[in-house]
N, C-alpha and C positions, 0 to 999 in steps of 0.2 A: 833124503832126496825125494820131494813127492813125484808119485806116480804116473805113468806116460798119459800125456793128452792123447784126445782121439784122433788125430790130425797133426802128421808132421809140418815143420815150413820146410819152403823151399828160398832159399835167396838168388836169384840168377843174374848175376855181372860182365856185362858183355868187354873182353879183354882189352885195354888200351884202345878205348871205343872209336876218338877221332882219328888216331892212326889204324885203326882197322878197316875201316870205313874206306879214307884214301889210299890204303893200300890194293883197297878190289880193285882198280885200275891201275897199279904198277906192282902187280908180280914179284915182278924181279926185285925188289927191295925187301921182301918179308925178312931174308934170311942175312941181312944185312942193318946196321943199326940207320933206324929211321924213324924222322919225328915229324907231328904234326905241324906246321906254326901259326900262332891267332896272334897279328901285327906283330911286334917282334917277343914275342917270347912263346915257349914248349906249351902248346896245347896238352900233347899227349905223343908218347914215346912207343917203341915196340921193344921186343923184351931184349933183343942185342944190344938196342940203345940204353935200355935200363941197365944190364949187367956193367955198363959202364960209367953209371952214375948220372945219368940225363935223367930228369926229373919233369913234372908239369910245372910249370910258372917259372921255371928259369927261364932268361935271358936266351936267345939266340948265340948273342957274343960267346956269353960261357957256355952255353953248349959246343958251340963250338972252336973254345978254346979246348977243353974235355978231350974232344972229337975230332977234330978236324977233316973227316972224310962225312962225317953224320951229312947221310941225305936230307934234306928239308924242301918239307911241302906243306903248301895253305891247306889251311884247314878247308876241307869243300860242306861250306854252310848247308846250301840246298840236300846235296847229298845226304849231310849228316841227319837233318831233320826226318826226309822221309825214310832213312833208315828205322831212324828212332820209333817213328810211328808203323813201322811195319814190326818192330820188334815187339812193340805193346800188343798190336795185334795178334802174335802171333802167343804173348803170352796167355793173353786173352781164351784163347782156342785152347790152351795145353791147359787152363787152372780153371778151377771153381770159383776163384777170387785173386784179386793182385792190388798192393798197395805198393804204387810206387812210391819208387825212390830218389829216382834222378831220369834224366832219360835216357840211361840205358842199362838203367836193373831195379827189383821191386823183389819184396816178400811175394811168393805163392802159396794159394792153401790148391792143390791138387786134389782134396777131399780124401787122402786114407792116413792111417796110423800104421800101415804095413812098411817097414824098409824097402821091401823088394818091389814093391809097387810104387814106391816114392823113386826111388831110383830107377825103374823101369821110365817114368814120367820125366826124369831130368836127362835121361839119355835121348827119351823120346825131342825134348823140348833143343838137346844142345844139338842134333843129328839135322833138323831142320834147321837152325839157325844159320848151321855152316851149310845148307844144300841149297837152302832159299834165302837167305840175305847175305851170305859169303861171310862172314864174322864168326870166330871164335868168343861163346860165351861158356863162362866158368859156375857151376851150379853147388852149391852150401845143401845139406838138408839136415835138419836139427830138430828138437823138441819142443825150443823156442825160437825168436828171433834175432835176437843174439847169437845164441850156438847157430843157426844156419848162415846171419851175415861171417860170422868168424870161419866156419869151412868153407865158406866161397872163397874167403882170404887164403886158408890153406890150398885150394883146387887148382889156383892160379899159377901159370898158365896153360888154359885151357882145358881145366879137368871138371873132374865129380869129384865131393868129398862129405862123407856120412860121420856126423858126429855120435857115435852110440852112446851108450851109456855110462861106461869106464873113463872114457874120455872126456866125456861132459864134466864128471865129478871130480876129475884132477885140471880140468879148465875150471874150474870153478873156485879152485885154489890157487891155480898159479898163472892164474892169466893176466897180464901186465894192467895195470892203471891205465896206460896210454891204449890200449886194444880194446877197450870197453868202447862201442857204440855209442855216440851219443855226449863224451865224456869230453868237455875242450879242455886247451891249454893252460886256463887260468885256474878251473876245478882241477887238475893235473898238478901244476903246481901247490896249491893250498893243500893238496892230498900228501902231498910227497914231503912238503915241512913237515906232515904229523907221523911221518916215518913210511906211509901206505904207497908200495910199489905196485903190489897184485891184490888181488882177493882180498884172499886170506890175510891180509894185513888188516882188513876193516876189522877184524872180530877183535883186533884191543882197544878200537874206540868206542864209547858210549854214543847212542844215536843222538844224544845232545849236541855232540862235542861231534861230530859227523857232520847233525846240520848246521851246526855253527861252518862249518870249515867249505862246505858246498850246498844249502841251502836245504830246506826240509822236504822239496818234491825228489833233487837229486838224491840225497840220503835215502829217500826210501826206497828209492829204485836198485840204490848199492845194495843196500839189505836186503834187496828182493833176486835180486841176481846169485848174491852168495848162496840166498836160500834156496833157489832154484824154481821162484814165483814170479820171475819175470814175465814179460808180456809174451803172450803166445798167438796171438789172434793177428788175422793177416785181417784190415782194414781194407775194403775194396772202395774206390774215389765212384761213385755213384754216376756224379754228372761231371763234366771237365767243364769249367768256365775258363779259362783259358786257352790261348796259345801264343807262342811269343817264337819271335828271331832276330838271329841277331847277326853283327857282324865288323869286322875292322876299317876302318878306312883305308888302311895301309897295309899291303898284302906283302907275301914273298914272292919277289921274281915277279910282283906284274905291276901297270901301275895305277896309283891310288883314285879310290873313289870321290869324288864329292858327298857330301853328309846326303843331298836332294836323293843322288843314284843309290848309295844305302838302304835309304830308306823306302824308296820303291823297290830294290831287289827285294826287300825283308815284305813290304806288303803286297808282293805278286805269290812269295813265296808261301806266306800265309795263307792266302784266298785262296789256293790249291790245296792245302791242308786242310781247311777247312771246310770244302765243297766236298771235296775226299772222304771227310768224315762224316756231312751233310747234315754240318752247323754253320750256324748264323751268329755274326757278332753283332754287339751292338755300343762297343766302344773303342778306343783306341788307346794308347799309351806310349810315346815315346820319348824314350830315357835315352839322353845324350852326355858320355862321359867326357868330358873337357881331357887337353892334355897336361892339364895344372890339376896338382892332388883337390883341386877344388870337386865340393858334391855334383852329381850328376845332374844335369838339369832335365825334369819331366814337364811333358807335357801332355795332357790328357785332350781328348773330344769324344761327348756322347752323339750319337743321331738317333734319330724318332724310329724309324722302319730297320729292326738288325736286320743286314746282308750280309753276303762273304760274297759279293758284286767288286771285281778287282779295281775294274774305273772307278767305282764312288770310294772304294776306300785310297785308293791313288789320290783323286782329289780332296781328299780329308788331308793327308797326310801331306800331301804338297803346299797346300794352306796352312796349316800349323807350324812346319819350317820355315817357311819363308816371312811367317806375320811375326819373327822378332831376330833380331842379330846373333848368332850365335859364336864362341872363340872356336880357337883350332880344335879339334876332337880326335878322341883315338878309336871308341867305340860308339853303337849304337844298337839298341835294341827294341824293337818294336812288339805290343802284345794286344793282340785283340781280344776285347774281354767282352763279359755279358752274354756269353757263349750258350745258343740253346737250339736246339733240336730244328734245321729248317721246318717240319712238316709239324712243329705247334705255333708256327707262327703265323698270326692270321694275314691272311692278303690285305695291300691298302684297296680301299675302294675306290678311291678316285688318283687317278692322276695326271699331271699336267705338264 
């Protein structure tokens, strides 16, 4: 097993995010099973509702065939996004570095190799999370990035979880195929023909016969994991060009939007995110999911001067909907791209 890096990670996973979120305004459901809903199926469950088998992306129906008392409530978009973004920030503040991961958890480099000072910084980061944005997040701290996404798995819900040494080395044997980061369903399967459950099952294949069975990037990555040379470096996202929202036409318990009112809530909700943040876009992007397994149809627009000006992007957005027919839709998500710094961007000089 080589030697400790300078610099622990940290993985920090904020708990059943969308149901956590909606639950800061109804209390009284935490200690009861309850789910988020994005149009009719499980966003995101709380852990009563999990210990009963509610899952994300089931059905409402069968959730609550399962359940039949399961509270249910809309996912709250608005809310959830400027969660999200207050939780970056706040990662931001606790690390020396963060590459996320989703929006609402990322690798942390906190800058030491010390346990007690890694874990001082994940108590410090989970203690704020629940005082200032009300959410239980779950904190991994490992040697790599693997071992710290895998003890956040363990920490859940609601904990810290220190992978040492001892433990590393017998995860590094017997840790399932399917629990490897990174690792899909169809490499899972190919794996599990050549007999490879965990680990340690890779050391009877030859790395030929490895990347034959998941390709020669994966393969080396297995073999680097076994060895314990997996990735350790927390990647920090430099500049964001992005931001995107999104949302259902078809709520729970309210009633349904037009595709037009979607797509303005999602581009009011943006230009506040991004004035917030005190960038400027300079293009658009909206992807509208049909209710026929047919591909989502996009549609993109550039403009000359990036703003995060809510009316020009309003009337962007109201012009590209309406300049072609669209079928019934279930989803919609809107992303303003070209994203950069208001104060590099030069003023127009003239205008009319």
């Amino acid at each position: 097993m080589p030697g400790a890096t300078a610099r622990l990670v940290l993985h920090a996973d904020a708990d059943s995010f969308f149901a956590s979120v909606a639950l800061r305004a109804r209390p009284e459901l935490r200690e009861v099973p309850m789910a988020a809903v994005a149009h009719v199926f499980i966003a995101s469950a709380n852990y009563p509702a999990r210990a009963l088998g509610i899952r994300g992306g089931m059905s409402t129906q069968d959730a609550l065939r399962i359940c039949p008392h399961l509270a249910l409530v809309e996912v709250p978009r608005a809310e959830i996004e400027e969660v999200g973004d207050a939780l970056f920030d706040l990662f931001h503040e606790c690390a020396d570095a963060v590459e996320p991961g989703s929006i609402e958890e990322a690798f942390l480099d906190v800058g030491t190799g010390d346990r007690s000072r890694a874990v001082a910084a994940a108590r410090s980061l989970r203690e704020r999370a629940a005082r200032e944005l009300g959410i239980p997040v779950s904190v991994g701290i490992g040697r790599t990035k693997l071992m710290a996404k895998v003890a956040s798995r363990a920490a859940k819900p609601d904990g810290l979880h220190v992978i040492g040494a001892s433990e590393e080395a017998r995860l590094r044997e017997t840790l399932p195929i399917t629990e490897v980061w990174g690792v899909g369903g169809k490499t899972v399967q190919r794996l599990r023909d050549l007999g490879v459950q965990r680990l340690a099952d890779i050391d009877r294949l030859s790395e030929d016969r490895l990347s034959a069975a998941c390709g020669t990037t994966m393969a080396r990555r297995l073999l680097g994991i076994r060895a314990g040379t997996d990735d350790a470096e927390v990647r920090p996202v430099e500049v964001r060009t992005t931001l995107a929202s999104e949302g259902s036409i078809a709520g729970w318990a309210r009633l349904d939007w037009t595709p037009l009112e979607l797509v303005e809530s999602c581009i009011r909700r943006l230009c506040k995110r991004a004035d917030r943040a005190g960038l400027v876009g300079a293009g658009i992007t909206v992807s509208l999911t049909p209710e026929t397994d047919e591909a989502p149809i996009v549609l993109r627009r550039r403009i000359p001067d990036p703003t995060a000006d809510v009316d020009a992007w309003l009337a962007v957005g109201r012009e590209l909907l309406t300049a072609r027919r669209t079928p019934p839709l279930t989803t919609i998500r809107v992303t303003l791209t070209g994203l950069q710094p208001a104060a590099t961007v030069e003023p127009t000089l003239f205008s009319f």
